[in-house]
DOFI-982805 format. One line per 2 residues: number of its first residue (from 1); for each residue z, x, y of C-alpha. Coordinates in nm, 3 decimals, decimal comma. Layout:
! residues N
NUM = Z:X:Y | ...
END
This chain:
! residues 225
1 = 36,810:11,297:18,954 | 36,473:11,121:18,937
3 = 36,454:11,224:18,535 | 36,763:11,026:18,530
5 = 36,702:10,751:18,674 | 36,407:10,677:18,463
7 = 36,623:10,753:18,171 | 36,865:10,498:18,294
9 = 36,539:10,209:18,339 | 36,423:10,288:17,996
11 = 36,757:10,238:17,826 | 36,750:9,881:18,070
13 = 36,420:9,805:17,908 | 36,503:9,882:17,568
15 = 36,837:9,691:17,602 | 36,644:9,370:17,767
17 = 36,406:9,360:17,491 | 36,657:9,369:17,197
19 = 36,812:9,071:17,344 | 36,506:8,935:17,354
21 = 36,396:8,996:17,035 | 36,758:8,854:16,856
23 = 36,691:8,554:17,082 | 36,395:8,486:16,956
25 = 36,491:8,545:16,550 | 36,830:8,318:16,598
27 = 36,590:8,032:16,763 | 36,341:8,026:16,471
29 = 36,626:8,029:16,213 | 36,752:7,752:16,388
31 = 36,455:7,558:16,380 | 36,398:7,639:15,993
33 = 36,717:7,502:15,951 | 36,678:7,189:16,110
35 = 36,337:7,136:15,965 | 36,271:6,841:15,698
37 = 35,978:7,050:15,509 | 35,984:6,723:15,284
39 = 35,769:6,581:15,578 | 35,630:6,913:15,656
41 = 35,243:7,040:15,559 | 35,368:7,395:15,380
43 = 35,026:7,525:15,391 | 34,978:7,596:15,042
45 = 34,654:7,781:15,010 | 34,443:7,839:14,644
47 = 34,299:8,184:14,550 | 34,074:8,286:14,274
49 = 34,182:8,642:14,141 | 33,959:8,864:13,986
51 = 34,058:8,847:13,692 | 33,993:8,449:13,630
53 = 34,353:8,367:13,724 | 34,426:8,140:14,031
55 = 34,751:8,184:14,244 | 34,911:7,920:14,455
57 = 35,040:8,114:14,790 | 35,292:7,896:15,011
59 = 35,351:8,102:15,321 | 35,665:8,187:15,493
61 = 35,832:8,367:15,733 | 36,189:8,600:15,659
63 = 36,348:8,390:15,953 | 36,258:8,100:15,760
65 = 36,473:8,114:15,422 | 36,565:7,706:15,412
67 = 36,142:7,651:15,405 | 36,153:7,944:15,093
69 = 36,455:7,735:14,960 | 36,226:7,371:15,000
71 = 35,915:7,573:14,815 | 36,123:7,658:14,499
73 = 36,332:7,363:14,475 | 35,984:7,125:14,522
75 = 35,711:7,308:14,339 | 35,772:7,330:13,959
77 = 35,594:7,393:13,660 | 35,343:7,107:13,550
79 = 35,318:6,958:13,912 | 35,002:6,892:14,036
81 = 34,837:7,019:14,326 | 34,451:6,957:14,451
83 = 34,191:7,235:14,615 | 33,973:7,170:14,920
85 = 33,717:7,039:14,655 | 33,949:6,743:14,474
87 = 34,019:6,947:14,174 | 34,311:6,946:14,059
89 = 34,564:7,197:13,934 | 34,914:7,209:13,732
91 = 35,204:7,486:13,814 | 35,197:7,691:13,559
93 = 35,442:7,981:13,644 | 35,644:8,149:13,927
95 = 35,472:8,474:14,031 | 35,673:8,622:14,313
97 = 35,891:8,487:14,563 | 35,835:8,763:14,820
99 = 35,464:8,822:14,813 | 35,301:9,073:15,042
101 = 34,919:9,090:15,147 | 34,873:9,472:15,168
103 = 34,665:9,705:15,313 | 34,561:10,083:15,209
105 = 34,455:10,356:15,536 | 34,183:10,643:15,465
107 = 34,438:10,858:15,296 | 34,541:10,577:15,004
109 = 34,891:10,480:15,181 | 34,962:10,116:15,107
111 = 35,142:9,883:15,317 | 35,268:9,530:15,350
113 = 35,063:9,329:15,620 | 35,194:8,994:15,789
115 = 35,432:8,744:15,651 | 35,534:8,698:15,311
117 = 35,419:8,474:15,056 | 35,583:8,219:14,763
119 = 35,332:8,280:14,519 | 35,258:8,002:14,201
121 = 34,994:8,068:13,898 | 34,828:7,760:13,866
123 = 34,624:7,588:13,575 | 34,320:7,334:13,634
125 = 34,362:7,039:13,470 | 34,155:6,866:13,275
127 = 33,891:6,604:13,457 | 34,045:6,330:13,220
129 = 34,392:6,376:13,222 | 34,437:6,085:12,944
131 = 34,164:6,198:12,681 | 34,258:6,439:12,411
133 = 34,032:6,602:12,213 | 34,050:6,637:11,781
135 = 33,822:6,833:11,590 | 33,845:6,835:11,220
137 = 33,660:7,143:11,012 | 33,381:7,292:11,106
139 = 33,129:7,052:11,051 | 33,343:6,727:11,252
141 = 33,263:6,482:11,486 | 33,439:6,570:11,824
143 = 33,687:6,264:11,901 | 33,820:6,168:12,253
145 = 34,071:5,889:12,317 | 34,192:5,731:12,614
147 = 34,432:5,569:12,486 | 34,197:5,256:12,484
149 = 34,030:5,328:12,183 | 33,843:5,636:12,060
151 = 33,465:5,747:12,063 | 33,285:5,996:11,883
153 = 33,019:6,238:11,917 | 32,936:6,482:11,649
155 = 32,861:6,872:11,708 | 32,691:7,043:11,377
157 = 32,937:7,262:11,278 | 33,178:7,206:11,549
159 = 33,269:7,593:11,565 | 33,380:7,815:11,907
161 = 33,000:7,964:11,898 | 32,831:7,678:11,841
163 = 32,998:7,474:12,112 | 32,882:7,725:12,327
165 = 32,554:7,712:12,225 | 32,539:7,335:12,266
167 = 32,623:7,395:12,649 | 32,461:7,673:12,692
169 = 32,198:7,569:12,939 | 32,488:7,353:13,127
171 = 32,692:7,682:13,139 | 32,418:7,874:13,291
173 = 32,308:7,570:13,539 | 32,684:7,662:13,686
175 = 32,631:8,023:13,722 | 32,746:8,141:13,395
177 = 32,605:8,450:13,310 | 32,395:8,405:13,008
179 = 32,438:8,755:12,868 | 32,821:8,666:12,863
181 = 32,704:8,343:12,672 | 32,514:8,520:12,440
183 = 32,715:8,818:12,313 | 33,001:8,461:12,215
185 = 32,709:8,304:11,999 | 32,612:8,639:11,816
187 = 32,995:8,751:11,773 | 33,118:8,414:11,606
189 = 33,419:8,531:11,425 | 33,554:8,782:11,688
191 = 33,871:8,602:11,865 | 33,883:8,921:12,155
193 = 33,520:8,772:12,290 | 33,618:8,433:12,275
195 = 33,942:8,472:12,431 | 33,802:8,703:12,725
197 = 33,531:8,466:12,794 | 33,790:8,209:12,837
199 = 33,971:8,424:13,061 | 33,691:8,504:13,241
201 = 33,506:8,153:13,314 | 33,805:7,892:13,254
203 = 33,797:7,784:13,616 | 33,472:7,728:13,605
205 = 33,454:7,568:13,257 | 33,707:7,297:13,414
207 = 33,514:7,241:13,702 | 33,215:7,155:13,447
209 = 33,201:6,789:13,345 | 32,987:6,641:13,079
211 = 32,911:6,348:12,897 | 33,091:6,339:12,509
213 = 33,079:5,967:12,329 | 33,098:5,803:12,698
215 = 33,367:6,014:12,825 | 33,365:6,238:13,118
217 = 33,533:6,560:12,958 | 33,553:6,945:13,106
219 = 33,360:7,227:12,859 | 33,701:7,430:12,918
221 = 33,920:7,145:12,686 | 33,585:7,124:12,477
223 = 33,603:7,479:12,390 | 33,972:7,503:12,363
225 = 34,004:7,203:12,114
END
């Protein structure tokens, strides 16, 4: 009789909490849906993959499908976002719309952990959004306009390797690794090195401002022009 009874207050319990617990889910998606995100902070939060990529992660949670709907209809490709530092960054590309954080246990099992994510790749931009860049052959002056008129500073030879050589000592006074420099300068004519280095450092190439014919220019649209 006793075993029953406590059979009966556990099924109470259980019954109490599921109430609960419905309560609670039908609240929040009635707050979502009477939200105005447009005047909401979405918490959009930069990360720096391993890989040189950065990813744009607007958080969400499942009871909160009209804040998923704001992110997609609001953040699309080529708008422009800024880090905790002032740089700032275009959309690029949608990654996933359902992102997971996950964790692994001692025996390699991987599972999801907390709530998920809307998840943008973004692009920096360049520190002078108006100047453009033109180099013509390989032994050209490098010319920027602003749309005011247009300055020029000459590069001997105006080549991938040897604009990497010119910075070189800038590059490394950032924390690029100089044997990474080097092995672009000795392997001129090999398109795999000079498109993994970009991979590699184009964050921090963007981040990295000097001084071309009086205009403040990033080495990243240096060494892509």
């Amino acid at each position: 009789m006793e075993l029953l009874k406590t059979f009966w207050w556990l099924l109470l319990i259980l019954f109490v909490l599921t109430l609960l617990y419905f309560k609670k889910i039908k609240e929040e998606k009635t707050i979502d849906s009477n939200t105005d995100y447009s005047q909401e902070n979405l918490d959009g939060k930069f990360h720096e993959l391993e890989n040189g990529d950065t990813w744009l992660a607007f958080p969400y949670q499942l009871t909160q499908q009209n804040k998923k709907k704001f992110i997609l209809a609001n953040v699309q490709q080529n708008k422009e976002f800024k880090d905790e530092y002032g740089y700032t960054f275009i959309v690029s590309k949608l990654i996933n719309v359902e992102y997971y954080n996950t964790v692994s246990n001692y025996q390699g099992v991987v599972r999801k952990t907390g709530n998920p994510y809307v998840v943008f790749k973004v692009i920096p931009k360049t520190e002078s959004p108006d100047a453009s860049i033109n180099v013509t052959g390989n032994n050209a002056p490098i010319n920027i306009s602003n749309g005011e008129g247009t300055a020029t500073q000459t590069i001997v030879n105006s080549s991938f390797s040897n604009k990497i050589e010119e910075y070189k000592d800038v590059m490394i006074n950032h924390g690029i690794l100089e044997e990474d420099i080097n092995v672009v300068i000795n392997n001129p004519n090999n398109e795999h090195i000079k498109e993994s280095f970009l991979s590699k450092y184009g964050l921090e190439l963007a981040k990295i401002s000097v001084n071309v014919a009086g205009f403040v220019v990033n080495l990243l649209k240096i060494f892509q022009s």
